[in-house]
PLY file of the C-alpha trace (Angstrom):
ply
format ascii 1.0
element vertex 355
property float x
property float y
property float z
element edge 354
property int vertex1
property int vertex2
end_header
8.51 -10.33 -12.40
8.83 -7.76 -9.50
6.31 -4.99 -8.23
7.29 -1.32 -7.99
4.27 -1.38 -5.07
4.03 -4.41 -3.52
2.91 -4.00 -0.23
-0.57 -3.46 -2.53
-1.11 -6.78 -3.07
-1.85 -7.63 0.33
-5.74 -5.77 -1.26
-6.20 -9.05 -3.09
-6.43 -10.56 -0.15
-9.30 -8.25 1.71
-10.93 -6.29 -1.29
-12.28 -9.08 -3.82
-13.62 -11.36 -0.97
-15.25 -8.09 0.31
-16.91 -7.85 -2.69
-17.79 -11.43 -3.67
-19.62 -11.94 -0.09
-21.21 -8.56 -0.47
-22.91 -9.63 -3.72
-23.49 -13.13 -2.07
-25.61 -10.73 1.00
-27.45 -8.31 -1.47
-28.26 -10.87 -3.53
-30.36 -12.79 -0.72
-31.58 -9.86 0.71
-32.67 -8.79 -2.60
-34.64 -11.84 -2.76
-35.91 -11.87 0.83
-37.49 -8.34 -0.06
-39.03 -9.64 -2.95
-40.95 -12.47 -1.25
-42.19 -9.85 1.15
-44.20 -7.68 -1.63
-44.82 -10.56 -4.05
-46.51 -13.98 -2.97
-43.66 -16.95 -3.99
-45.70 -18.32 -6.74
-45.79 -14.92 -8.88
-41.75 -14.11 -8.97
-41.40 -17.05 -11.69
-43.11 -14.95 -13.93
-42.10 -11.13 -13.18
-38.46 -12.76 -13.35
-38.93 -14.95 -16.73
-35.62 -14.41 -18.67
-33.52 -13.35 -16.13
-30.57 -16.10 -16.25
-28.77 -16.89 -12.60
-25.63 -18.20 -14.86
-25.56 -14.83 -16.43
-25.72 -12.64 -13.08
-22.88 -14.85 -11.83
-20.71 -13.88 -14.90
-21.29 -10.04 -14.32
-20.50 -10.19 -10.94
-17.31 -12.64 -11.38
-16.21 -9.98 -14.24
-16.53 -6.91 -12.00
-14.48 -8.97 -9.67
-11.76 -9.85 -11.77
-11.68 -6.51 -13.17
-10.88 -5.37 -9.30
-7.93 -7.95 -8.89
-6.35 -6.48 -12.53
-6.89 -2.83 -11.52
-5.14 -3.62 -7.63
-2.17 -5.27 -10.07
-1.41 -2.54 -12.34
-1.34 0.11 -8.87
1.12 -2.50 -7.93
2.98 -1.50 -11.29
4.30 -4.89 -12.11
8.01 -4.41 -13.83
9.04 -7.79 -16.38
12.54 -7.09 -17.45
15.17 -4.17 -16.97
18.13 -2.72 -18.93
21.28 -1.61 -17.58
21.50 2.56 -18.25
24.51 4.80 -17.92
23.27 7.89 -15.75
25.30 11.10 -15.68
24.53 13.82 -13.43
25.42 16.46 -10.67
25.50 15.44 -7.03
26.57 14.71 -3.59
28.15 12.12 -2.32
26.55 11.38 1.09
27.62 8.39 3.12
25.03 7.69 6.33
26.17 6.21 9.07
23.84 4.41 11.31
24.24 3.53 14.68
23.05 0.44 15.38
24.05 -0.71 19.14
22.11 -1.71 21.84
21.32 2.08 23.21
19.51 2.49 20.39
16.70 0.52 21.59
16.10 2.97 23.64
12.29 4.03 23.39
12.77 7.88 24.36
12.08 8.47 20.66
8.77 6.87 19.26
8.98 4.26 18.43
12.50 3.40 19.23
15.68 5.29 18.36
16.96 2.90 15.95
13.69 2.36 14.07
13.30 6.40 14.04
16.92 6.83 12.71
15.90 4.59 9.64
12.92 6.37 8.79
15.32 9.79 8.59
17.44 8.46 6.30
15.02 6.84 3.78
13.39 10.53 4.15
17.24 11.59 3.27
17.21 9.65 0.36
13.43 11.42 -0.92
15.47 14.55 -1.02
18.90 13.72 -2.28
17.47 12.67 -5.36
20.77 13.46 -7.48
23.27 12.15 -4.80
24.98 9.05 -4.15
24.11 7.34 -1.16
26.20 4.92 0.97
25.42 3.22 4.06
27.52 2.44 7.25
26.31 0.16 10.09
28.49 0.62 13.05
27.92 -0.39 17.00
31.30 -2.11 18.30
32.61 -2.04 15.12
31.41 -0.64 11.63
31.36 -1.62 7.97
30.00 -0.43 4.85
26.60 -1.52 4.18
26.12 -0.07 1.36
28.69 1.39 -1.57
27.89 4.70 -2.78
24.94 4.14 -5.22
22.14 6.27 -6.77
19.78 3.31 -6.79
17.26 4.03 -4.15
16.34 0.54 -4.32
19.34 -0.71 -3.14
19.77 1.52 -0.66
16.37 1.34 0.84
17.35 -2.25 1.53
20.20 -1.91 3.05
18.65 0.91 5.53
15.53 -1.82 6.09
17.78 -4.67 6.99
19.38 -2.74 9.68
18.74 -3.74 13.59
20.98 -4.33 16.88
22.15 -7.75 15.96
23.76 -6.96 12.33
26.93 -6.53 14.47
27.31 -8.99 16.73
30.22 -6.68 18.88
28.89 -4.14 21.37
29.51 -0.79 22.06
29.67 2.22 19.95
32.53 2.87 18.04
32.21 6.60 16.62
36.15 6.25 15.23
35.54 3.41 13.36
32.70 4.51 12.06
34.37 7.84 10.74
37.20 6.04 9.60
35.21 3.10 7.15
32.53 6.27 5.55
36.13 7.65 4.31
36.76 4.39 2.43
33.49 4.61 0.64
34.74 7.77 -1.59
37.02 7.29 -4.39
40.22 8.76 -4.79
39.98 12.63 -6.35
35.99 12.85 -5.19
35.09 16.55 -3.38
32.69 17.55 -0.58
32.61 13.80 1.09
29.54 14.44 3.15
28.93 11.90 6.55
25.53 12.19 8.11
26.06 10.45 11.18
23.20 9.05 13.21
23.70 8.36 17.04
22.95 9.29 20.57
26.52 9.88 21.10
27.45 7.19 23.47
31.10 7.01 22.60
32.47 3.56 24.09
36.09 3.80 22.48
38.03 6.95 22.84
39.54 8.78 19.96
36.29 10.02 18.17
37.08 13.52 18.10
40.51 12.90 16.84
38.86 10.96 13.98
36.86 13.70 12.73
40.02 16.23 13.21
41.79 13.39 10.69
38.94 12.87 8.22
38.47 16.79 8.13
42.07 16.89 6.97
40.93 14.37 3.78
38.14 17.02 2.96
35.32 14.53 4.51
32.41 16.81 6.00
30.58 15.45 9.34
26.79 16.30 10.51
26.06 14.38 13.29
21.92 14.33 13.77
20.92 13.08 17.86
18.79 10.70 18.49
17.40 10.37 21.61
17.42 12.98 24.81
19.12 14.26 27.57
17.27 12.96 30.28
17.85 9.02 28.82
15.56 6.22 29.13
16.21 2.40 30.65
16.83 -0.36 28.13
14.75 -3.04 27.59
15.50 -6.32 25.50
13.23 -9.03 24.88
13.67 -12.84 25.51
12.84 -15.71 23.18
9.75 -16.00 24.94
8.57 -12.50 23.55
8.67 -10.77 27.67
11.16 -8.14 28.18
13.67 -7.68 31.14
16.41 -4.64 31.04
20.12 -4.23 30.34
22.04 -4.70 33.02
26.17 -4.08 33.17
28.12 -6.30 34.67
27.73 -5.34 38.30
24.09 -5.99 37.28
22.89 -2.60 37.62
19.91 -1.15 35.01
21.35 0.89 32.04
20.10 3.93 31.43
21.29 5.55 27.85
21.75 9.02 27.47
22.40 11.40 23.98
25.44 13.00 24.35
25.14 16.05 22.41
28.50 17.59 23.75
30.55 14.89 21.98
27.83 15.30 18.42
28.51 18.78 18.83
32.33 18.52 19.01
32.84 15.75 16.41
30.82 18.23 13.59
32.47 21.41 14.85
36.07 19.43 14.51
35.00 19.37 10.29
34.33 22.74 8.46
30.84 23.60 7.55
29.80 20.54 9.36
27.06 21.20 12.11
25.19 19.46 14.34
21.18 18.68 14.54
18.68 16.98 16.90
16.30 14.54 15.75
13.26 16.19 17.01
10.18 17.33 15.19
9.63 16.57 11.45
11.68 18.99 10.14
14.96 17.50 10.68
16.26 16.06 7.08
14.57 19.28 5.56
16.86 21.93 7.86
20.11 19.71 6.88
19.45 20.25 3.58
18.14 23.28 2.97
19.46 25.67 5.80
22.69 28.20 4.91
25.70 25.71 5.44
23.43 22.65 4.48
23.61 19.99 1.54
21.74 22.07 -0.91
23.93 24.77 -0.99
27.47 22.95 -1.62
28.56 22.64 -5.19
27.40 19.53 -7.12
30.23 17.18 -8.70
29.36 15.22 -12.01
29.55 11.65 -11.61
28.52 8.49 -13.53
26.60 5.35 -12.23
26.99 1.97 -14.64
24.83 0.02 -12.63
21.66 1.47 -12.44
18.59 -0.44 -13.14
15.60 0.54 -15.24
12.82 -1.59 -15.35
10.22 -2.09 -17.89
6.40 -1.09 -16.73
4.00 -3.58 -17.54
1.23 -2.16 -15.37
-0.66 -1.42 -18.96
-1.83 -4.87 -19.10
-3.56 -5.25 -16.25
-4.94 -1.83 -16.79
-6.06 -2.93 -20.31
-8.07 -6.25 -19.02
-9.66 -4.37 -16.35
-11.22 -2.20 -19.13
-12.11 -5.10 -21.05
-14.24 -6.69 -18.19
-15.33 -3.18 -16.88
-16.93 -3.27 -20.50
-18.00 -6.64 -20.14
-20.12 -6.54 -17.32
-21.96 -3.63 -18.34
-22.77 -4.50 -22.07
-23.42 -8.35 -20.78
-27.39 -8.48 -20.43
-29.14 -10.85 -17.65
-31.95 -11.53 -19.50
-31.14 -14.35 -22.15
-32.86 -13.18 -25.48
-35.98 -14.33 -25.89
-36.61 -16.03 -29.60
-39.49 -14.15 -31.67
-42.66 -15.71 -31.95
-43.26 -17.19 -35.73
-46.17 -15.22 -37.37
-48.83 -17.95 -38.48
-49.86 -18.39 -42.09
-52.91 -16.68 -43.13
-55.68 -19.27 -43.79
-56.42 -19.82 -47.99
-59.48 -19.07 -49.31
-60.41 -22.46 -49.17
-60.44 -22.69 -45.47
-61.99 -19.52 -44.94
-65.37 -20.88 -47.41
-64.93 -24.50 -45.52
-65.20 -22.43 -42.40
-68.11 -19.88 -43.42
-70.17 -23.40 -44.48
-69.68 -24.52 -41.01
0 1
1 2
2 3
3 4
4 5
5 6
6 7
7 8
8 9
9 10
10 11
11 12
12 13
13 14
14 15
15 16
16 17
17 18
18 19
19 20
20 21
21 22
22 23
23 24
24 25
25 26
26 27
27 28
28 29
29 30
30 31
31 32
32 33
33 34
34 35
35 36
36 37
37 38
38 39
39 40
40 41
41 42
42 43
43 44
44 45
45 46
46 47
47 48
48 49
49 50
50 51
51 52
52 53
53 54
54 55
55 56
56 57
57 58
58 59
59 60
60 61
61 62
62 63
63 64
64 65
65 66
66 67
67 68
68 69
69 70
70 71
71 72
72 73
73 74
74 75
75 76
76 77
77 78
78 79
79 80
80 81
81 82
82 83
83 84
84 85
85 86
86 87
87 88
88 89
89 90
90 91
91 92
92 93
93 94
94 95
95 96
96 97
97 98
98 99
99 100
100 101
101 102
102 103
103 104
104 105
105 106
106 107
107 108
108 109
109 110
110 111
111 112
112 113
113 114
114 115
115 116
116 117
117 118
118 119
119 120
120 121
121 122
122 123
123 124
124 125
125 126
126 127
127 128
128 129
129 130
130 131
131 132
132 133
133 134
134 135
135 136
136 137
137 138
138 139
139 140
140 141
141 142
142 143
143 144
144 145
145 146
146 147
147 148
148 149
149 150
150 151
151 152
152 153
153 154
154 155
155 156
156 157
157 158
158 159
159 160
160 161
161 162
162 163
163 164
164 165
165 166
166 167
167 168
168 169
169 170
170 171
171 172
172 173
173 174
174 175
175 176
176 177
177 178
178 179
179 180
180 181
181 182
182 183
183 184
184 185
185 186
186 187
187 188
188 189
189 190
190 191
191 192
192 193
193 194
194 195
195 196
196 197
197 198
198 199
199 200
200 201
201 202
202 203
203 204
204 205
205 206
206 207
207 208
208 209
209 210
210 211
211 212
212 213
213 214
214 215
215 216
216 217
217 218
218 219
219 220
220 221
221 222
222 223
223 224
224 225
225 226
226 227
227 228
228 229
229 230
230 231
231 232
232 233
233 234
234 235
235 236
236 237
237 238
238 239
239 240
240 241
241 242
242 243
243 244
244 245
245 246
246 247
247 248
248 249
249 250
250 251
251 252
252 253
253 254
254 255
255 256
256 257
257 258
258 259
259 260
260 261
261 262
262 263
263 264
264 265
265 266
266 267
267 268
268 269
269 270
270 271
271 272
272 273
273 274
274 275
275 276
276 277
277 278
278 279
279 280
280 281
281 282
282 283
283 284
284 285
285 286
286 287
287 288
288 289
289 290
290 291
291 292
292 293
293 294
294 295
295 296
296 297
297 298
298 299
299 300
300 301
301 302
302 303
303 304
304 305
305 306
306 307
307 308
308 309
309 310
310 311
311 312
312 313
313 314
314 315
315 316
316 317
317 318
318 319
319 320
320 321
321 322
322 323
323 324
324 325
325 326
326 327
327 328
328 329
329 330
330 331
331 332
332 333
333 334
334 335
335 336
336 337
337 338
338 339
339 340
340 341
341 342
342 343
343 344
344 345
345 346
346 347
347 348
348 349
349 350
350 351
351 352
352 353
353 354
């Protein structure tokens, strides 16, 4: 069984305790209240009938029907079928810089960790497009094959950090050069977002993108970080933090280099270049004149998508069931009539007048 939320579970851990200990509290300071305005030796008789067993159960059922409501907003999934999908899109391969540099904290709250957040807000809007994902820092590789199951995608993206590639530097060529084996042979408008501050370690990038434009691949290179730079700072096993340091042991400061973005998008046609500033970003690349929106759609099919089956109904079923429960449950237990007595015979009402 899997969870289409699950980061709302973590509300069965702080919601039903919440409410268990505050029905433990109102309940004593219900009956500290009461033994204010009523002497101790009157409540057993204003309170005949009412059954502690019985309050228990209405408050346990309200409680359970909390933990089956927090499950089906979880939308549990049991089971999935494999569904051919056809329809019009991009394909859009995102390339993700993930070298040292882009620990830099210029960019709340660092430059790596704001580059992933851009493209899982890419992947909101390119709802009909196939996604891939590159990692590159000293060298690259595909993360990800071109997909149009978010899921998969939004895992690779979250996996990302600086040690997935164990090489430094930043190798903009390489990366250029592994998005173009993510497109099949035949496929139009290959689309690269490319996600970097620009700090080109390995020559040759801009004669990359002059090659890939040749093979009809599209580059928009989005900046991360700023002009100015920032000192990098790594921490130790012992969670403190020291900076990089080259190897005359001098601080590094990382810069964006917006120049070399600039030239590696102008070296494609139609491809532009776009600073990650503001929250506006993802929407200008794809809905501005020359953006994704506006190039033509190609029909594709995806095989391999997954659709679960929602099962969220029976939770949400129960939790009606108790709901009903505890309000049609009484806390009084029922009280048996009181047998009418025989009327006396005329014999005992003459034996009683002689008396």
């Amino acid at each position: 069984m899997t969870f289409a939320h699950p980061h709302l579970l973590w509300l069965l851990l702080v919601i039903p305790p919440a409410l268990l200990a505050f029905f433990w509290w109102s309940g004593r300071a219900r009956q500290r209240l009461l033994t204010q305005f009523i002497q101790a030796r009157l409540l057993p008789g204003l309170t005949v009938g009412i059954s502690p067993v019985r309050q228990r159960i209405r408050v346990s059922g309200l409680v359970l029907a909390v933990v089956c409501l927090i499950l089906a907003l979880a939308r549990p999934q049991w089971g999935f079928d494999w569904e051919e999908v056809k329809q019009r899109g991009l394909d859009i391969v995102v390339a993700i810089d993930t070298s040292k540099s882009m620990l830099a904290e210029d960019i709340a709250p660092n430059r790596l960790a704001r580059a992933k957040l851009a493209a899982l807000e890419l992947m909101q809007r390119a709802k009909a497009d196939r996604l891939g994902l590159v990692a590159f820092a000293g060298t690259a590789f595909l993360q990800c094959p071109l997909t149009i199951d978010d899921a998969a995608f939004r895992q690779s993206v979250e996996a990302l950090d600086v040690n997935i590639i164990p090489q430094g530097g930043t190798a903009l060529a390489e990366a250029i050069t592994t998005a173009l084996t993510a497109y099949k042979e035949g496929d139009n408008y290959k689309i690269l977002v490319l996600f970097t501050d620009g700090e080109d370690h390995d020559s040759g990038a801009l004669e990359a993108a002059e090659k890939a434009a040749k093979e009809g691949l599209r580059i928009f290179t989005i900046g991360i970080g700023t002009a100015d730079g920032e000192l990098l700072r790594v921490k130790d096993s012992q969670g403190g933090s020291d900076y990089v340091r080259d190897e005359q042991g001098n601080v590094v400061k990382s810069h964006l280099n917006e120049r070399l973005l600039q030239q590696i998008a102008g070296a494609t046609e139609g491809g532009f270049y776009l600073p990650l500033r503001g929250a506006k970003v993802i929407d200008t690349l794809y809905d501005c004149d020359q953006g994704l929106a506006k190039l033509p759609k190609s029909q594709h099919q995806e095989k391999l998508v997954r659709r679960y089956f929602e099962r969220y109904h029976w939770p949400l079923a129960a939790a009606i069931v108790l709901l009903l429960f505890e309000m049609l449950f009484p806390e009084r237990k029922r009280e048996p009539r009181p047998k009418a007595s025989p009327a006396p015979s005329p014999q005992t009402r003459l034996a009683a007048a002689a008396r």
